[in-house]
FIRO-134791 format. One line per field, with one value per residue (C-alpha): x, y, z; residue number from 1. Coordinates in steps of 0.001 Angstrom, whole numbers, plus 500000, padded with zeros to 6 digits. Example, Ala and Ser with C-alpha at 12.3 -4.5 7.8 and 13.67 -1.06 7.14 Angstrom:
% residues 2
xx	512300  513670
yy	495500  498940
zz	507800  507140
n	1  2
This chain:
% residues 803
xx	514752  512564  509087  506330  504414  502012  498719  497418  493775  493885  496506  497587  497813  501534  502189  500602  502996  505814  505287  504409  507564  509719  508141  509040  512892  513450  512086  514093  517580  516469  515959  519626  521285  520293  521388  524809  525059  524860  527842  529634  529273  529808  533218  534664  534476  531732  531465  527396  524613  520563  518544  515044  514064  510741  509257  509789  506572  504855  507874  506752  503620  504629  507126  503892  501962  504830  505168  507882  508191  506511  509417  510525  511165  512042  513900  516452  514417  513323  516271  513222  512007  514527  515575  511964  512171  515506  517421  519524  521277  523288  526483  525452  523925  527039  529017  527377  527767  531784  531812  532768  533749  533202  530083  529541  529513  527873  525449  523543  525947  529388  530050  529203  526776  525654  524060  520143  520289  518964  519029  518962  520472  518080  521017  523767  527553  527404  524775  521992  518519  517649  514266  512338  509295  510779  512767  511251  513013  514454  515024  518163  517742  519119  519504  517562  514197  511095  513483  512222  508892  509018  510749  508060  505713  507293  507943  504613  503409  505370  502608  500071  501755  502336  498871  497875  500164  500045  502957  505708  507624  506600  508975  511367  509969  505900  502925  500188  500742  500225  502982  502918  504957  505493  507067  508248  508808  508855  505716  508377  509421  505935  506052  508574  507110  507919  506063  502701  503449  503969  500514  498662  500292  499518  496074  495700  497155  495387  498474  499126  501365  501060  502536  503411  503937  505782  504524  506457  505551  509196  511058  514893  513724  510942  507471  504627  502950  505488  505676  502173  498657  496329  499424  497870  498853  496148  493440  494671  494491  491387  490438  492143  489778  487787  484344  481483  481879  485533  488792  491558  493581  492316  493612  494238  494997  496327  498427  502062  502412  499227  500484  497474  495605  498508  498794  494933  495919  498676  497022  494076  495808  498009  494789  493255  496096  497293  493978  492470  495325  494190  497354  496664  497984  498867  499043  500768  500501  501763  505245  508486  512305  513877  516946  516596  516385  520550  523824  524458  522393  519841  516270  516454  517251  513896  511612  509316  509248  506563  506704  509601  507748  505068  507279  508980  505200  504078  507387  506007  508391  506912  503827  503999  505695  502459  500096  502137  501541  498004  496963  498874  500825  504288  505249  507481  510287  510133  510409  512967  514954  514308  515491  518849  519302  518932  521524  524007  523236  523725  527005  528311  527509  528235  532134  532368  531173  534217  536643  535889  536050  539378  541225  542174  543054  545419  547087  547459  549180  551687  552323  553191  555018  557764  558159  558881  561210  563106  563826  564458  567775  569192  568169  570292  566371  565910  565020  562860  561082  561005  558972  556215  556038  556215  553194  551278  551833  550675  547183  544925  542616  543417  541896  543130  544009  546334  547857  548818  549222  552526  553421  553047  554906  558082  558561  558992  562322  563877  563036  567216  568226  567872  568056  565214  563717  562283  561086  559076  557860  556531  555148  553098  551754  550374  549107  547476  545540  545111  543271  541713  540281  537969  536076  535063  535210  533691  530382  529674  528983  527929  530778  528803  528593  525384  527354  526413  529661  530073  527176  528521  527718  525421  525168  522446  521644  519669  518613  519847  517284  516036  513054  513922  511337  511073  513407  510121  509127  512607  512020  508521  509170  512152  510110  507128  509760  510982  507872  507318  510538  510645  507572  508667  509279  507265  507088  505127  505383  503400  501745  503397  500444  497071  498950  502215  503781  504528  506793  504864  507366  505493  502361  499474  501636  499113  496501  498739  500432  497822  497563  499393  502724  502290  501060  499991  500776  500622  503042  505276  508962  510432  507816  508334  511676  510450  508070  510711  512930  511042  509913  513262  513893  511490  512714  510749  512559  510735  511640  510870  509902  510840  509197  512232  515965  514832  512278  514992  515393  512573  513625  517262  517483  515880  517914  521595  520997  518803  519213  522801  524235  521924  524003  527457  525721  524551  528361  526675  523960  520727  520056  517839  518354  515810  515786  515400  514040  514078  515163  516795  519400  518770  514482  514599  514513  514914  513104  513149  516944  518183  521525  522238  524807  527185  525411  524044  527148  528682  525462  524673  527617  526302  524917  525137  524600  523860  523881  522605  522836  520074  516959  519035  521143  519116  517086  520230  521006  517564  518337  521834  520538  517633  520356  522039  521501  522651  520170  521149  519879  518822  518984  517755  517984  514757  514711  515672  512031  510860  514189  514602  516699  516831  515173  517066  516065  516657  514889  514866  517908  520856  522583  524879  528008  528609  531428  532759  532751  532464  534145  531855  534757  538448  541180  544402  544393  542238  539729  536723  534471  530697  527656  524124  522149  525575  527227  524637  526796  530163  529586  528591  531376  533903  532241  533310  536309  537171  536686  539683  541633  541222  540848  538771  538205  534683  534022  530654  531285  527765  528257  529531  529745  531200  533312  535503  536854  539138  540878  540156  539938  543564  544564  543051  544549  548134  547426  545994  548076  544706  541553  538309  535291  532058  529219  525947  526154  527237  531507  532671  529848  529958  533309  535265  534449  535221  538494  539603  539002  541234  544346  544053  543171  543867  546946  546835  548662  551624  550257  549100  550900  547893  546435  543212  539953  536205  533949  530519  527646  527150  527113  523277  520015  519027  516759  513854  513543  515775  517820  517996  519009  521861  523663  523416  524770  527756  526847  528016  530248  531615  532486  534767  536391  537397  538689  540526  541997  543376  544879  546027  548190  549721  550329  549337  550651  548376  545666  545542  543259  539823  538027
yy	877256  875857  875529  876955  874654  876398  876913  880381  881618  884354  884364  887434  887258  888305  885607  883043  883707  883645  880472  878983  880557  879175  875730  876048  877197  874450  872087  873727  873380  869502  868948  870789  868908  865794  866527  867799  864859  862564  864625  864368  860490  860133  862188  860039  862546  860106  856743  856096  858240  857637  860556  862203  863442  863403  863272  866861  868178  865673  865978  869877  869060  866539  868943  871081  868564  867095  868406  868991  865934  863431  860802  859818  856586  856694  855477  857315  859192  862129  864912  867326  866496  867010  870323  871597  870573  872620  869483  869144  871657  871593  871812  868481  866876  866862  866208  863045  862468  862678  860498  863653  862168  865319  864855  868451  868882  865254  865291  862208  859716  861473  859306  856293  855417  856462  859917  859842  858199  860718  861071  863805  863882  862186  862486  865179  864926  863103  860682  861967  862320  865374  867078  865073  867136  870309  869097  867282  863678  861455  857456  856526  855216  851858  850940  847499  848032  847774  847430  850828  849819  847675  850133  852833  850609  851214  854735  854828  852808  854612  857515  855423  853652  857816  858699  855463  854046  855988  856760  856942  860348  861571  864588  865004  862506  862857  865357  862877  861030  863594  862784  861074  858398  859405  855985  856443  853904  852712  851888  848175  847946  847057  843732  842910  840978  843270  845997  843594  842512  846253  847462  844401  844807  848496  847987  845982  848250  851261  853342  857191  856265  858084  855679  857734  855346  856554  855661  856027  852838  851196  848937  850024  848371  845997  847750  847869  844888  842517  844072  844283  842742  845083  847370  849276  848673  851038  848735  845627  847247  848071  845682  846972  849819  850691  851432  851938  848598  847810  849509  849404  852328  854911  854849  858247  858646  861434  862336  863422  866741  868200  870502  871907  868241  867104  869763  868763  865411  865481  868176  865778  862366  864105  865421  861690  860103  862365  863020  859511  857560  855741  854550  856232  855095  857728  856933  859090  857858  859576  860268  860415  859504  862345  860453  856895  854844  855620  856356  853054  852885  855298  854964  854930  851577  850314  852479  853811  857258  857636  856784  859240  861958  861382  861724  865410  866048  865567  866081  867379  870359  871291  870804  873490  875630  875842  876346  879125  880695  879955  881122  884258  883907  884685  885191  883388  885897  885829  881434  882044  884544  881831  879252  881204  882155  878844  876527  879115  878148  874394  875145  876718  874874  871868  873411  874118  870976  869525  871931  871223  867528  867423  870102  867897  865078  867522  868814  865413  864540  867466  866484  862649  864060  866214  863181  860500  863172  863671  860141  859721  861852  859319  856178  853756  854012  857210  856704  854198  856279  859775  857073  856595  860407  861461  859189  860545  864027  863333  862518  865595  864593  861877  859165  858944  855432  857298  858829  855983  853598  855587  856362  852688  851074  853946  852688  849412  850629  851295  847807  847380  851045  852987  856403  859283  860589  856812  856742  859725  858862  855249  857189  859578  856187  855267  858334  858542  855597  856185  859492  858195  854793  856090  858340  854757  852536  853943  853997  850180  850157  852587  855227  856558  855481  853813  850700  847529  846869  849510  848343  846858  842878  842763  839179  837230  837481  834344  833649  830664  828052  829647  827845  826000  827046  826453  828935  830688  831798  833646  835185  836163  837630  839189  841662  842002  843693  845261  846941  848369  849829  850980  852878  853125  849154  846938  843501  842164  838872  835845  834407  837093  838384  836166  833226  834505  833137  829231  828760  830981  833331  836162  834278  837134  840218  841407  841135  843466  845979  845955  845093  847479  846798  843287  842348  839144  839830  838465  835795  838199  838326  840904  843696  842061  843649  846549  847546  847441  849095  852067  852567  852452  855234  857294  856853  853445  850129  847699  844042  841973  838672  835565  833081  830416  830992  829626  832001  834645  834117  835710  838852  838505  841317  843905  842909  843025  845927  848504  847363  846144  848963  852129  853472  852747  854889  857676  858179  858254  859822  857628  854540  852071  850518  847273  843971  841088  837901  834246  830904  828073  825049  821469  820899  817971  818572  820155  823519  824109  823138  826890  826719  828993  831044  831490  832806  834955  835981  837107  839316  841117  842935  846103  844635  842133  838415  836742  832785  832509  828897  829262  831784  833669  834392  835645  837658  839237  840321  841714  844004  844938  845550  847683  850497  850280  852081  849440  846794  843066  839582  837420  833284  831413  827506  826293  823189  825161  826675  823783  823047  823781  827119  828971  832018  834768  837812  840927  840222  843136  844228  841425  841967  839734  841426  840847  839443  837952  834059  832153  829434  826285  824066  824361  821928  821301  819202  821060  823805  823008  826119  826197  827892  827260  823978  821844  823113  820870  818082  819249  819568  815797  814612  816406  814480  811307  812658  812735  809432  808512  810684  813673  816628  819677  823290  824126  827520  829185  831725  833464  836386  835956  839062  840736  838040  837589  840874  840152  836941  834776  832090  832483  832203  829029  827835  828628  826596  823317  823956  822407  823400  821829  824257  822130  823841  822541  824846  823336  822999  826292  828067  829520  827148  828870  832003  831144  829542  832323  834921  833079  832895  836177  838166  836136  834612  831384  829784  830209  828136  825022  821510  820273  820993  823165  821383  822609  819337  820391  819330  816938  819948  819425  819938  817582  814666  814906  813138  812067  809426  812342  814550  812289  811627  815061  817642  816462  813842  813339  810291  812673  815112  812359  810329  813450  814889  811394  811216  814378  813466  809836  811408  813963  810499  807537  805399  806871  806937  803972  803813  802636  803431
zz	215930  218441  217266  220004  221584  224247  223570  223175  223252  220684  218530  215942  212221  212385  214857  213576  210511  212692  213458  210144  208852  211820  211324  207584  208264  210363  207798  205307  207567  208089  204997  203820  206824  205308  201609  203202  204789  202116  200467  203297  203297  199691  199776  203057  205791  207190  207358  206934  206686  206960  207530  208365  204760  203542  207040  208370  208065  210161  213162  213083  214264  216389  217940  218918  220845  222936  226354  228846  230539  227961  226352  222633  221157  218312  215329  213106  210661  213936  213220  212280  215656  217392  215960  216336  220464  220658  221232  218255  216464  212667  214651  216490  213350  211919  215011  215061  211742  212023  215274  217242  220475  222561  224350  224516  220723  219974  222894  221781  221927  221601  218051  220103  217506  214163  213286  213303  216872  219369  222733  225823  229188  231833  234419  235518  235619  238957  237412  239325  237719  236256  236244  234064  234038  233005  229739  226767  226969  224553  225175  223416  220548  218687  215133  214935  213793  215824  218673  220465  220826  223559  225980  224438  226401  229521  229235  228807  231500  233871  233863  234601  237739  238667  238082  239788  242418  246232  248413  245522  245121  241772  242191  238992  237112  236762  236851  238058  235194  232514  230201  226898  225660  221552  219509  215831  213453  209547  208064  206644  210140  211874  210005  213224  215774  218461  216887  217383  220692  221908  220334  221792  225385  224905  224092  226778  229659  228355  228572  227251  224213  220582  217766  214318  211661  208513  205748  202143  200723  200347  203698  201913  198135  198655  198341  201091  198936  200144  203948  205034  204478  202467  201775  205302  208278  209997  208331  209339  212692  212660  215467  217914  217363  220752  220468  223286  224300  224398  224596  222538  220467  218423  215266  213035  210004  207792  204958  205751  203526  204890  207358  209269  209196  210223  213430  214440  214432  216595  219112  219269  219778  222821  224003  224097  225536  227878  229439  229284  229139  225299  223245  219693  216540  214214  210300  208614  205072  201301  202452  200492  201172  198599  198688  199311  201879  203284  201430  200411  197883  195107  195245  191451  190673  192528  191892  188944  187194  187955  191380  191273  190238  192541  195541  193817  193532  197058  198956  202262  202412  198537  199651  202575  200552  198436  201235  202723  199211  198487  201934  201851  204600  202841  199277  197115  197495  201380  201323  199081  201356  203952  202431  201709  204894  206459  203546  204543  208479  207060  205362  208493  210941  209385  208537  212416  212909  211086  212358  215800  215203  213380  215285  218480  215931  214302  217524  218651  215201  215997  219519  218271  214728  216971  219544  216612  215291  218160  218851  214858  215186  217645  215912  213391  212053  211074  207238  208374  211200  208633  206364  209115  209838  206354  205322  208180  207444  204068  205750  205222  207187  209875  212480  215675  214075  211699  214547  216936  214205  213121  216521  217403  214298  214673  218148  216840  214816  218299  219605  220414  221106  224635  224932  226578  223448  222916  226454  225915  222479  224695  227835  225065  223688  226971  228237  224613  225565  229215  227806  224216  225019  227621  224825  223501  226367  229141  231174  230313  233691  236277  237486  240737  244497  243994  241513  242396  243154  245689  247855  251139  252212  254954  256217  257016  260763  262696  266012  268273  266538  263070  262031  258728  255840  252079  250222  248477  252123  252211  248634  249524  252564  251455  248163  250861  252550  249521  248226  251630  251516  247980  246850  243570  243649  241516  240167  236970  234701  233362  236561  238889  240016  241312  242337  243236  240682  239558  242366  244867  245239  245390  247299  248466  247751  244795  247307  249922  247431  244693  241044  239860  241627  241572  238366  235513  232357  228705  227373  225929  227383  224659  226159  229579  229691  227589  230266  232563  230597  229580  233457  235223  232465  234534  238008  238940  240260  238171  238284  235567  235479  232621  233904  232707  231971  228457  227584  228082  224181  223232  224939  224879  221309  223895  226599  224917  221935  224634  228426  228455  225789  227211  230416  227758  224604  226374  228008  231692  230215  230719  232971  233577  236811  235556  237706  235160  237833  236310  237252  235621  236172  236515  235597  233246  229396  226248  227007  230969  231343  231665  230761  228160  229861  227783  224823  227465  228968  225651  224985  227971  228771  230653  233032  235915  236340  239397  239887  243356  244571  246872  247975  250578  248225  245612  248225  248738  245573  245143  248442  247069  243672  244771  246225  243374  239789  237604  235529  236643  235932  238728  237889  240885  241477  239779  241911  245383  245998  248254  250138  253615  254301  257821  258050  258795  261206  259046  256060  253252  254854  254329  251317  248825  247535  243461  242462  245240  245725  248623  249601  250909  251675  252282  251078  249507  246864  244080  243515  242278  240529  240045  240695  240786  241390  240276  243501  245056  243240  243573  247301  247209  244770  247212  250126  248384  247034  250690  251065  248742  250394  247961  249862  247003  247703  247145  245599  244592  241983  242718  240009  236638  235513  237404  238171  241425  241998  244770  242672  245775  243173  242329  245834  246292  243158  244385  247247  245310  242094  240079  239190  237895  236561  236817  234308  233021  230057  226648  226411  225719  227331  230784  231516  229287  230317  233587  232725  230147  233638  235566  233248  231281  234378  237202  236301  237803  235090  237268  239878  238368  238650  236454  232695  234201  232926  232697  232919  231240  229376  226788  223017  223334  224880  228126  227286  228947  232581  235184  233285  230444  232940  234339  231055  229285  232051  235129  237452  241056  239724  236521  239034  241191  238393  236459  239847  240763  237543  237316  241021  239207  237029  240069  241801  240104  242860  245532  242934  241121  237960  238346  235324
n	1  2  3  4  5  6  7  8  9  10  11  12  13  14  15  16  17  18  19  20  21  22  23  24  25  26  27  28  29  30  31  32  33  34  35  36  37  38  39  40  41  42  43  44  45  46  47  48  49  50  51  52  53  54  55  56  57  58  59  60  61  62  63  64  65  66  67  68  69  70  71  72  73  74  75  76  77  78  79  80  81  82  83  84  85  86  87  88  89  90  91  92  93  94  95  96  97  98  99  100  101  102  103  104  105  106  107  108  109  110  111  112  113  114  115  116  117  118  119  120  121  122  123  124  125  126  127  128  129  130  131  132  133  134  135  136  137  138  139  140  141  142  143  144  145  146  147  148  149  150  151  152  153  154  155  156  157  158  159  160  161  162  163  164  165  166  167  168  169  170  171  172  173  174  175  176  177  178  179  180  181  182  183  184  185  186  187  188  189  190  191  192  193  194  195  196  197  198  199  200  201  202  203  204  205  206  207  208  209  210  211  212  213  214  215  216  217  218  219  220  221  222  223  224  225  226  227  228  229  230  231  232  233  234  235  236  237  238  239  240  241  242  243  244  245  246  247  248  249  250  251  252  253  254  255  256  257  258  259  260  261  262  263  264  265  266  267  268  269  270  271  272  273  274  275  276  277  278  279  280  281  282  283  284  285  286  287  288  289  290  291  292  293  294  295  296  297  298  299  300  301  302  303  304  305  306  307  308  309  310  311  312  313  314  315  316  317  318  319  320  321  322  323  324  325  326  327  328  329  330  331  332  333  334  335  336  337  338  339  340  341  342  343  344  345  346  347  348  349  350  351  352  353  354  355  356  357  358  359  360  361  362  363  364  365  366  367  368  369  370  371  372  373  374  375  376  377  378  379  380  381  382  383  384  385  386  387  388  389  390  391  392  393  394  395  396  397  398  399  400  401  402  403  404  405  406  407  408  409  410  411  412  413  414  415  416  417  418  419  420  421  422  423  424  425  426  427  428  429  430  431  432  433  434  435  436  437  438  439  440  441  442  443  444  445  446  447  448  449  450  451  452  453  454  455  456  457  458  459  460  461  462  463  464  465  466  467  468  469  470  471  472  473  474  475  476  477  478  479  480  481  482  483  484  485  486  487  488  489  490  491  492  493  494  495  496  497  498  499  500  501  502  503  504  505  506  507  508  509  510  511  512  513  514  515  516  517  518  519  520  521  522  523  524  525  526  527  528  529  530  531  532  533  534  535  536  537  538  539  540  541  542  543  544  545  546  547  548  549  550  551  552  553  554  555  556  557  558  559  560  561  562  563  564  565  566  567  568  569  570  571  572  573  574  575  576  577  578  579  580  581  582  583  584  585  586  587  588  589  590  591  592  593  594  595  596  597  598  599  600  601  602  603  604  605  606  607  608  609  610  611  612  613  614  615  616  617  618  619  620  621  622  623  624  625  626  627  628  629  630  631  632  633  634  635  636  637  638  639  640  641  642  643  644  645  646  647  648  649  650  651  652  653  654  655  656  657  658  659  660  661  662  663  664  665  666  667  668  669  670  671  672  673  674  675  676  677  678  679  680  681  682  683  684  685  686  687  688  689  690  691  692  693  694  695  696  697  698  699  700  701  702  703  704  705  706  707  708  709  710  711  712  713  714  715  716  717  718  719  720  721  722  723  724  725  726  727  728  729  730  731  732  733  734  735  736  737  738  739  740  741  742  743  744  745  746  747  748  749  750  751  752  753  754  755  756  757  758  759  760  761  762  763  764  765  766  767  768  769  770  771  772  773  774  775  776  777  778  779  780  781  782  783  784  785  786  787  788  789  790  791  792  793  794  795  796  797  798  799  800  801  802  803
């Protein structure tokens, strides 16, 4: 069914009708997949549906403008899209409807998420990249609305730093630049913020993206009059209208059930963009949702009959129909045979679709059934046992939950007894896991050689008498060094560019590698990350830059629904290997503090984060980062640019390992745990500490997630028997992440002689200044006295109270 997309010169009568009739079958199956699925929703087989209806004439002429190697981002309403690209089939629509967890069968996300979220395979089984340029691509997509657009930005920004940028290998990923980044979305959903700040940063960069806006009037129930100004979003965008004098987007507009306006729309927008590199909004106004806005609710009870009428009216597919007829291309009777032919496709492959997905389900109910019987027949619980497998049996159509549920809870009726049949009814329970939970647990991270966590330490090397210099000069030398040996490297933010940044990180490097790889941009952190996003997609190694920990916010949606989640709901599938650069810890006040981590911890799971304590550090996670194909954020000391490191010799080349800690100072007495600019303070505390006699183990934690691999931590602890987590994050934050790694997975409950404590900061913001700073977050002197009293109560005699 996969609509033609090449261009011919002369084209026959007979095939142009071909095509029409194609286009029309495939909006017919679309349409059919999407009133099956509904039924399928409504009787239980699936759990949710929200489909594409009402929008597949439009996605047929999309289809025919988008080239082999241009990208989607899109939103869940594309199925006609997709089918007309040859990239989804009614098998898979359904597959994905059932949460088929077969990745072969449910390509997009096998039943990781929701039907209507598309995707295709940027990288091979060995998670290598694929051809790009040869395949028409599809950025994976995610359910909160307007949250595409910002990676749409740097998907399409990625062609112009092809088209633009010398020395970087282009192969599998670009054709000088020729490819078009295509964004879908809601005409409700542009009322988001992120939808402006994409179009304004796109605007601005002059970058080949198409935006089609679909427009039926209604956000779910509330009309256009309460979304958007005028009731229009392309004429309240009329500004960013370029003219002789200025650029900007050109903005298009056309009605959605007009097929051939709506094919020299599209033609001419990818024509614009793909040439000249114009974003182009497209406006695709009068169409209809036949059946409402999802299946948890009817259309009906908002709007009018009138309105209601007007959409049976002017339902694109009706409206095509009609044309077809009134231009003689095919007559009634031949549509109708079409449309035979292709609800009996729909019926078909959506039973195989359900067959396949239940079958395994089935077997594995079998398997589990004959186990629980066998070890029934040597129980004192058999009646009770027969109940569990007689209810399950009764299941016509079971979960995997149904399965292991029974096989769990008639295990439990043998809790006393021994004998073999039990012990293989247990080892079937684990292996069921060992084998199931991987079809929804896997790929969080990446599963190749080039994990961060694979990538070797390489230590610092320096000469005899290494000339001390402010830790900037180590950062800036260290990405000089980078961008010469990554051409594909490239670093943009607020201030990034002219100056260097505000801590002069990054001093002169626009001048040496150009504007384009070291560049300003707008305050706008959510398509900050977006750009970075959508251009690691495509093979580049951007690093992104939030100018503060704090501002993270802004941008922290993007960065735990698309970043953190992509590699995990493609199975493997996609990556974006995106360096997120900030600092934060210890400036004084309410909005600079950065210290937010455990909100951010709890968010961003998918990717790493790094707590350097100082610039050689972080330079070294950049280097061991940059060989790796995972995304990562980097927090460096905000208050460690101007003190005095040495410089080491093989800069660009040292590298710090993730999740290993290092220990600054030995001792016996207790561990104390922190990263950051507070290990400044701990180191001085356990100066002092030493003083009284207390002799602390210093540890830097360096990577929270992933968090000491090798359980060093643990050792220590069984050698001090206490333990003392020092965080300038709010109580329960960071320090209770920290603590709840050490006893769930570390164990070290068996070692302590002492409660374990976290000593954190006061449950609210610093006040501004340095007496604001001293009494909100740990002090030097909180750091001894809560160490000294824990050590008072070990031995109050030695240490007598004080305080």
């Amino acid at each position: 069914m996969k609509t033609q997309t090449d261009s011919k010169t002369e084209i026959t009568f007979e095939d142009f009708k071909a095509e029409v009739l194609n286009d029309y079958k495939i909006a017919v199956v679309s349409r059919e997949c999407s009133i099956l699925g509904r039924k399928e929703v409504l009787t239980g087989k699936a759990k949710f549906g929200i489909f594409g209806d009402g929008k597949e004439i439009p996605q047929l002429a999309w289809a025919k403008a988008f080239e082999d190697g241009d990208f989607r981002s899109g939103y869940y309403r594309d199925q006609t899209f997709m089918m007309a690209i040859g990239e989804l089939t009614i098998e898979q629509f359904f597959a994905g409807l059932y949460a088929n967890t077969n990745l072969e069968e449910e390509p997009m996300s096998a039943g990781r998420q929701m039907g209507g979220h598309f995707t295709t395979h940027s990288l091979d089984s060995n998670g290598h990249w694929k051809d790009l340029t040869k395949q028409k691509n599809s950025s994976a997509d995610i359910s909160p609305t307007a949250g595409q657009m910002p990676r749409l930005l740097g998907l399409a920004q990625a062609s112009k730093i092809y088209r633009n940028v010398e020395g970087i290998d282009t192969n599998k990923f670009s054709v000088e630049g020729n490819e078009v980044a295509w964004g879908t979305i809601g005409n409700a959903s542009t009322s988001e913020g992120l939808f402006f700040e994409t179009f304004n940063a796109a605007g601005v960069l002059q970058v080949p993206m198409v935006i089609s806006v679909w427009d039926d009037d209604y956000g779910i129930s509330v009309h256009a009059k309460h979304q958007t100004t005028k009731e229009n979003i392309s004429e309240i965008l009329k500004g960013f209208q370029r003219d002789e004098h200025n650029k900007g987007f050109e903005i298009m507009r056309v009605n959605g059930w007009n097929y051939p306006e709506l094919i020299d729309t599209y033609q001419r927008a990818s024509q614009l963009s793909r040439k000249e590199h114009v974003p182009v909004l497209i406006h695709v106004q009068e169409l209809t949702q036949p059946q409402g806005h999802s299946t948890s609710g009817s259309h009906e009870r908002y709007k009018s009959e009138e309105r209601l009428q007007w959409e049976r009216d002017f339902d694109c597919n009706l409206q095509m129909r009609n044309w077809i007829i009134s231009n003689n291309i095919a007559t009634s009777e031949e549509l109708e045979d079409i449309e035979k032919s292709a609800k009996k496709e729909v019926r078909e492959g959506k039973k195989a679709a359900w067959n396949n997905y239940l079958q395994p389900i089935l077997e594995e109910r079998t398997q589990v059934v004959q186990l629980i019987q066998n070890a029934a027949l040597k129980s004192d619980n058999k009646v009770f046992i027969d109940k569990q497998v007689n209810e399950l049996l009764d299941i016509k159509e079971p979960y995997r939950k149904d399965v292991i549920s029974a096989a769990r809870k008639a295990l439990r009726y043998m809790i006393s007894e021994s004998f073999s049949e039990k012990e293989q009814l247990s080892q079937w329970i684990a292996n069921y896991f060992e084998k199931i939970q991987p079809k929804y647990s896997s790929h969080l991270y990446s599963q190749t050689t080039l994990a961060a966590t694979n990538q070797k330490a390489v230590n610092p090397t320096y000469n005899n008498q290494p000339p001390m210099v402010d830790g900037r000069i180590i950062l800036r030398d260290n990405f000089d060094a980078i961008f010469v040996k990554h051409p594909n490297a490239l670093i943009f933010g607020e201030d990034a560019g002219y100056i260097g940044d505000v801590n002069q990180g990054l001093e002169g490097l626009q001048e040496k590698h150009g504007e384009l790889r070291v560049a300003d941009t707008g305050i706008r952190e959510a398509t900050i990350v977006g750009q970075g996003i959508g251009m690691a997609m495509r093979g580049l190694r951007p690093i992104a830059e939030i100018q503060y920990l704090d501002y993270l916010m802004y941008a922290l949606q993007i960065i735990s629904d698309d970043l953190a989640t992509l590699h995990y709901r493609t199975v493997g599938k996609q990556k974006a290997p995106l360096i997120v650069r900030t600092r934060g810890h210890r400036l004084e006040g309410i909005w600079h503090s950065g210290s937010q981590m455990g909100g951010i911890l709890n968010l961003v799971r998918g990717m790493h984060v790094l707590v350097p304590r100082n610039m050689t550090k972080a330079a070294g996670f950049y280097n061991t980062l940059m060989e790796s194909d995972e995304p990562a954020l980097v927090i460096e000391c905000l208050n460690g640019y101007r003190l005095k490191e040495p410089m080491p010799e093989n800069i660009g080349e040292f590298k710090t390992p993730l999740g290993v800690v290092e220990t600054l100072k030995e001792g016996t007495d207790i561990t104390l745990i922190s990263y950051g600019s507070t290990l400044r303070l701990v180191e001085q505390a356990a100066l002092e500490l030493h003083e009284v006699g207390i002799d602390a183990e210093v540890i830097d934690v360096q990577s929270l997630l992933p968090f000491d691999l090798n359980h060093d931590i643990a050792e220590s602890v069984a050698k001090t028997n206490r333990v003392l987590i020092i965080d300038e994050d709010v109580e329960g934050g960071a320090s209770a992440y920290i603590l709840n790694q050490l006893i769930q997975n570390q164990n070290i409950f068996q070692y302590l002689d002492s409660v374990p404590k976290t000593l954190t900061a006061k449950p609210h913001r610093p006040a501004y200044g340095t007496d604001g700073d001293y009494f909100s977050k740990p002090s030097a002197e909180d750091i001894f006295e809560t160490v000294y009293r824990i050590m008072h109560e070990v031995n109050p005699l030695d240490y007598p109270k004080f305080i």
